[in-house]
C-alpha positions in Angstrom: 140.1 -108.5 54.0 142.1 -106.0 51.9 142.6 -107.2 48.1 146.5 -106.4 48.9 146.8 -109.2 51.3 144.6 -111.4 49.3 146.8 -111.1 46.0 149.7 -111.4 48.7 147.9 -114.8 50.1 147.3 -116.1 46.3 150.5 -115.3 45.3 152.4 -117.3 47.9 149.9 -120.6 47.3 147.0 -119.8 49.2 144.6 -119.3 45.7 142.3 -122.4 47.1 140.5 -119.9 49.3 137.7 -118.2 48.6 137.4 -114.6 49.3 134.3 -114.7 51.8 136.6 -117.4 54.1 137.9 -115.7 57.5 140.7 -112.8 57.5 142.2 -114.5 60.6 142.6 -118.0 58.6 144.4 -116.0 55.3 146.5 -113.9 57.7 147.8 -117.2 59.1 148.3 -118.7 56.1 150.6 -115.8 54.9 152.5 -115.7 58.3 153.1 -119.7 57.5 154.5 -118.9 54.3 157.1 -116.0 55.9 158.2 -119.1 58.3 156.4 -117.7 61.6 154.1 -119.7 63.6 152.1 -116.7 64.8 152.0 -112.9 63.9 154.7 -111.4 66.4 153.2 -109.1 69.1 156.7 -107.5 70.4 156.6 -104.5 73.5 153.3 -101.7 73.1 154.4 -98.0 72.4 154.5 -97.2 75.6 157.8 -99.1 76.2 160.9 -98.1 73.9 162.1 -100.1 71.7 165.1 -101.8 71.3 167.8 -100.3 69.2 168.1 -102.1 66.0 172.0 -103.3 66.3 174.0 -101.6 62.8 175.4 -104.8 62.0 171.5 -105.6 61.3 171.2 -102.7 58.9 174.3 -103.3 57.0 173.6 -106.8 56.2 170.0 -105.9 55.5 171.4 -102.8 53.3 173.6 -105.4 52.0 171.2 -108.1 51.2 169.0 -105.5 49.1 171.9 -104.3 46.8 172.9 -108.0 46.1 169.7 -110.3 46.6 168.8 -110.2 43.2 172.7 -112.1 42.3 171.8 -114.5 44.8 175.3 -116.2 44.2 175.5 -117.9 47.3 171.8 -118.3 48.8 170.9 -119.3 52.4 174.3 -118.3 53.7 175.5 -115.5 55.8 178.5 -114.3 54.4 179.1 -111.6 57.4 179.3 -114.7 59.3 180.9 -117.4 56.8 178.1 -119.8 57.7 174.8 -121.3 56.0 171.6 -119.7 57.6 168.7 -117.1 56.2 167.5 -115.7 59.6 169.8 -113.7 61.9 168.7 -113.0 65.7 169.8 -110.1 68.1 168.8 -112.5 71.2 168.5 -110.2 74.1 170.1 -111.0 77.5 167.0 -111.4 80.2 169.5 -112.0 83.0 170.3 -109.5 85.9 173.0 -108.1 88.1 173.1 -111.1 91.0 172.3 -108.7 94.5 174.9 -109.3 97.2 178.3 -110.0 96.5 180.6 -113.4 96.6 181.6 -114.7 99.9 184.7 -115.4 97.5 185.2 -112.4 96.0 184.2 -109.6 97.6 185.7 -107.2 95.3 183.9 -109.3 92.7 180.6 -108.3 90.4 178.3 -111.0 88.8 175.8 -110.7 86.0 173.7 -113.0 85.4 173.7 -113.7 81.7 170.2 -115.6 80.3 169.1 -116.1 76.6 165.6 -117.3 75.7 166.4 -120.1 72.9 163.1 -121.3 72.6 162.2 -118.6 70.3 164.1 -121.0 67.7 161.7 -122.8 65.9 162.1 -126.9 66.2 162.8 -127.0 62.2 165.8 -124.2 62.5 169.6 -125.6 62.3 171.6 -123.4 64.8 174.5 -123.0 62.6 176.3 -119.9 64.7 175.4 -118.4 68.6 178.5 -116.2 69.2 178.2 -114.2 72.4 178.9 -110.6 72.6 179.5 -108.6 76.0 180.3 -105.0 75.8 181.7 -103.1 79.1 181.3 -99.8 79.2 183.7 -97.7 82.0 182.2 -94.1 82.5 185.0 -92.5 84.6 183.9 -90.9 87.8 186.9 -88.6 88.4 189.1 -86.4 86.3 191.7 -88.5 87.7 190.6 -91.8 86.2 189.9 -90.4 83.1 193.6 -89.2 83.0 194.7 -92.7 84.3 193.5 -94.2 80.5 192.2 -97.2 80.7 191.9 -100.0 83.1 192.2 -103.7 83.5 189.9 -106.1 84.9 189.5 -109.5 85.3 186.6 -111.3 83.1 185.4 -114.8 83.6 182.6 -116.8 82.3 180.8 -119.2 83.7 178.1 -121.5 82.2 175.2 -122.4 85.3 175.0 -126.2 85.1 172.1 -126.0 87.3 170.0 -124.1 90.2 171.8 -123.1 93.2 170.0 -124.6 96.4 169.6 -121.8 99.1 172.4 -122.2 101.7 174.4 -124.0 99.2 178.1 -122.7 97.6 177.1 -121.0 94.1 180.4 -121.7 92.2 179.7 -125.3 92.7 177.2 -125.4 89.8 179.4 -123.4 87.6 181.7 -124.6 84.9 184.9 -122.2 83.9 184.0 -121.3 80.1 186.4 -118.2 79.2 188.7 -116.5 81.8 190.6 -112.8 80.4 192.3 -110.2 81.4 190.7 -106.9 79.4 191.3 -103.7 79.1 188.6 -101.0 79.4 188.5 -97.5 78.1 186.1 -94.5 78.1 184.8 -95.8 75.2 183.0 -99.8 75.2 185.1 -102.6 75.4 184.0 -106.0 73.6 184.4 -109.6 74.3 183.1 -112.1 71.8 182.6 -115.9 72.4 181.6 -118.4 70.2 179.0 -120.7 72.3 177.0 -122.3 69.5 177.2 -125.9 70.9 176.3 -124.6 74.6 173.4 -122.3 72.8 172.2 -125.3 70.4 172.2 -127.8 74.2 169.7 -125.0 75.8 167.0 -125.8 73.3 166.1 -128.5 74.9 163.6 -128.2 77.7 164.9 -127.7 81.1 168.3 -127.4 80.4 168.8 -123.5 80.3 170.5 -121.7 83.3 172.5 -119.4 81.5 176.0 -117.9 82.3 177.6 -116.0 85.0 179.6 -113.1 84.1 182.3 -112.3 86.9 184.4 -109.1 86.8 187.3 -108.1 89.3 189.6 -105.0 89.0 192.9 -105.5 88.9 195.6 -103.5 90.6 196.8 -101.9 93.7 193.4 -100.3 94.6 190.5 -101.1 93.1 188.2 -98.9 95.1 189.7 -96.0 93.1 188.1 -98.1 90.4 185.1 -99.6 90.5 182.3 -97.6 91.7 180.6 -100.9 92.6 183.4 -101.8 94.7 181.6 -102.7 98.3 184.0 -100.5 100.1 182.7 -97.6 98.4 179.2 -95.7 99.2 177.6 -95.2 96.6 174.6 -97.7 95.7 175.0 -100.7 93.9 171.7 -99.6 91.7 173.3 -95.9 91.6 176.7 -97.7 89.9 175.1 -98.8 87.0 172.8 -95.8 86.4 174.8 -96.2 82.7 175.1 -99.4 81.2 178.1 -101.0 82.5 177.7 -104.5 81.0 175.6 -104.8 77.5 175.2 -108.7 76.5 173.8 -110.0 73.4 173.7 -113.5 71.6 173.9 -113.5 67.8 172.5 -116.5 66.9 172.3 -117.7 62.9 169.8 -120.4 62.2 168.5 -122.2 58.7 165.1 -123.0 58.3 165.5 -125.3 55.6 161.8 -125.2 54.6 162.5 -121.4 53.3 165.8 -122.1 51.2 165.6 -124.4 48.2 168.7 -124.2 45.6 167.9 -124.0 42.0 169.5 -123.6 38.6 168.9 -120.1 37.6 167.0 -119.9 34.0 168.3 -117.3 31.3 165.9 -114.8 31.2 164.6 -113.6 27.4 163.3 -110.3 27.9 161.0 -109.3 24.6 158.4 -106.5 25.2 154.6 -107.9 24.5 152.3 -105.5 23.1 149.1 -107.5 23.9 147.7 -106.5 27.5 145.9 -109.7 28.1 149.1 -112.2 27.2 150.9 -113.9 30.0 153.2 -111.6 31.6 154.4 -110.4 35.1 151.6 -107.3 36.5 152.9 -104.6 39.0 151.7 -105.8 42.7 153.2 -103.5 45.5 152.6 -105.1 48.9 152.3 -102.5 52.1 152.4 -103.8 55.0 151.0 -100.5 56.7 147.8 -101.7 54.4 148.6 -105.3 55.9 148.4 -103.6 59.4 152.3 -105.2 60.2 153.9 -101.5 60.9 154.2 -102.2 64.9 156.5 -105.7 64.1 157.8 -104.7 60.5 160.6 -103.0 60.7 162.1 -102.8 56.9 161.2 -102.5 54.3 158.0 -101.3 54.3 156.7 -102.7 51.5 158.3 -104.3 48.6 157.1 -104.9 45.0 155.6 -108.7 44.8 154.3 -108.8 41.4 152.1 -111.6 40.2 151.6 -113.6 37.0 148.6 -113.3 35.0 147.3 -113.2 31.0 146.3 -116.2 28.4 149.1 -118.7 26.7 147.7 -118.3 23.0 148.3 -120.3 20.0 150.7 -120.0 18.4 152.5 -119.8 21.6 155.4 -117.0 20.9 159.3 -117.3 22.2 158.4 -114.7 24.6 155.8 -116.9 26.4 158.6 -118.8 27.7 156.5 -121.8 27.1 158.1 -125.4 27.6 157.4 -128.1 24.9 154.5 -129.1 26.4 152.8 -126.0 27.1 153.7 -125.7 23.4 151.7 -128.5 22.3 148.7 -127.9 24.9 148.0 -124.8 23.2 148.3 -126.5 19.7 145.9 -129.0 21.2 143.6 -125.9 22.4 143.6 -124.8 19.7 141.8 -127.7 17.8 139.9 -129.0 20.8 138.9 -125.6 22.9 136.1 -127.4 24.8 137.8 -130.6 26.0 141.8 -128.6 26.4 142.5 -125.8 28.5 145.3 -123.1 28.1 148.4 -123.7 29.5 148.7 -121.4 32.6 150.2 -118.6 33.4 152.9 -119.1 36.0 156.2 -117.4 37.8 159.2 -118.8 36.3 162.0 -116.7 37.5 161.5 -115.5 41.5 163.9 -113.2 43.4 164.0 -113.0 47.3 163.7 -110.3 50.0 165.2 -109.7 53.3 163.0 -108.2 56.4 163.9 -106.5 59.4 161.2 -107.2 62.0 160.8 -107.4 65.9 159.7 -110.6 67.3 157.8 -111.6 70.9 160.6 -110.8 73.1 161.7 -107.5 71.1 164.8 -109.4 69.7 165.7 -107.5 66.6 165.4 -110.5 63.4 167.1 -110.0 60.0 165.6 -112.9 58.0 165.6 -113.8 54.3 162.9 -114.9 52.2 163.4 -116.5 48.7 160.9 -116.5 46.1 159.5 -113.1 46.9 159.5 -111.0 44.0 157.9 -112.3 40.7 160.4 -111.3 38.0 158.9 -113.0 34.8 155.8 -115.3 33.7 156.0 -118.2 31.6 153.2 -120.9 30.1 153.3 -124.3 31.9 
């Protein structure tokens, strides 16, 4: 057991174990305290990781420069909507193999996002879907043609399809659009919170079909997928023709607690053993989170720590009661102790991290950072 992560256990309420008690049991008790049931064990090195998306960094770039104003806490502003934890949910579905007996021009995706991840104290406040299309041209002459339009429709999967049996009769029409793609991606954004916040119970997940059909005069010109064509279904998407993504903005209401803010009195104390805030920089390289930690990595934790002496200065921040415990102490040492040393003013942090599935997680932590000490 480092004595980084047992200052970092005592300073987020764990002080009731002793030192010699097991690593494993303090470790947990930290991971409680960060909201997370178990330390997250996302993909070895051996398989790449997944890109962390930039509207991730910018609201965690973001969040540092303007955490400590905290003016509106436990809401996403990028969003407009209350929540402290942000998810990148990767899609786990797959291209379906074959094509419609309806469409034959037709390509489906199969679209699937793991909701369980969500912890059963969360309130999905957001899920808003995000497809990007990419179109690589495959001839100077499409690339001279612009861009192209295609027909996109969504389907949500209301159950399994039996073998045998008509697939589109377990579909329900969500979102049906004609879009325009370019050399460059192409994005279509859906807001699917209900449908995303009904998949959290058990059983009840089958995700989304993603149809698209090329529109026009010829489409084999188009679509190198198109089954007319020669070339390899699995050779056709060599480059990432269809990128999907839920962003899904949750509250875990056990991690956000509103709270008048105190005017600070800042008045430098000469004496090194009076109550005051001590330096505590927390590494979690020394914690041994660098493979799930993605920023920052480390921040400045602080911790409270000094005696509450009679008489018990303006600069102690002492409430009238602390100031009367120390007169008490004062007369009766034996049978009175010192008012202790505590955080009274706490700032948050925000941490970029991977979790199980290698989703990319942008979550907010309040009470962090200890910014000044009081007597209580």
């Amino acid at each position: 057991m480092t004595p980084v992560l047992l200052l970092a256990v005592c300073f987020l309420g764990a002080c009731a174990l002793s030192p010699v008690e097991d690593t494993n049991r303090q470790e947990q008790l930290l991971l409680r305290s960060l909201g997370l049931s178990e330390r997250p064990r996302p993909a070895g090195s051996l398989q790449p990781r997944r890109h962390v998306p930039s509207a991730l960094w910018r609201m965690f770039r973001r969040a540092e420069k303007f955490q400590a104003l905290e003016s509106q806490p436990c809401t996403v502003s990028e969003y407009g909507v209350r929540g402290n934890i942000v998810r990148y949910v990767q899609d786990q579905g797959r291209m379906v193999s074959g094509w419609s007996s309806s469409c034959q021009a037709c390509l489906e995706k199969h679209l699937f996002f793991n909701m369980s991840i969500l912890q059963p104290v969360e309130m999905l406040s957001l899920a808003q879907l995000e497809i990007k299309l990419h179109w690589k041209p495959l001839s100077p002459v499409q690339l001279l043609q612009g861009s192209q339009a295609i027909s996109a429709s969504l389907y949500k999967v209301i159950r399994s399809t039996l073998k045998g049996t008509n697939p589109k009769a377990n579909r329900r029409l969500l979102l049906s659009q004609s879009v325009q793609l370019q050399p460059e991606s192409t994005s279509v954004t859906m807001d699917l919170t209900a449908l995303a916040e009904s998949w959290r119970k058990p059983g009840s997940n089958y995700g989304l079909i993603l149809e698209l059909l090329p529109l026009g005069p010829d489409p084999e010109q188009f679509f190198p997928f198109y089954p007319g064509n020669s070339l390899p279904l699995e050779q056709a998407f060599t480059f990432p023709l269809v990128q999907a993504s839920l962003v899904a903005v949750s509250l875990n209401p056990n991690q956000c607690r509103s709270r008048r803010r105190r005017s600070a009195i800042h008045i430098p104390v000469t004496p090194s053993n009076v109550c005051k805030a001590r330096r505590l920089y927390i590494s979690f390289k020394d914690v041994g989170w660098q493979d799930w930690v993605i920023a920052p990595q480390g921040f400045m934790a602080n911790y409270c720590h000094g005696e509450c002496p009679f008489p018990l200065s303006e600069s102690l921040n002492g409430t009238n009661h602390a100031i009367l415990q120390t007169l008490v102490h004062s007369l009766d040492p034996e049978n009175t102790p010192q008012p202790c040393c505590v955080p009274i003013r706490l700032s948050s942090i925000s941490m970029l991290y991977y979790d199980n599935n290698d989703n990319v997680v942008l979550q907010h932590y309040q009470d962090m950072v200890v910014d000044e000490c009081g007597c209580r």
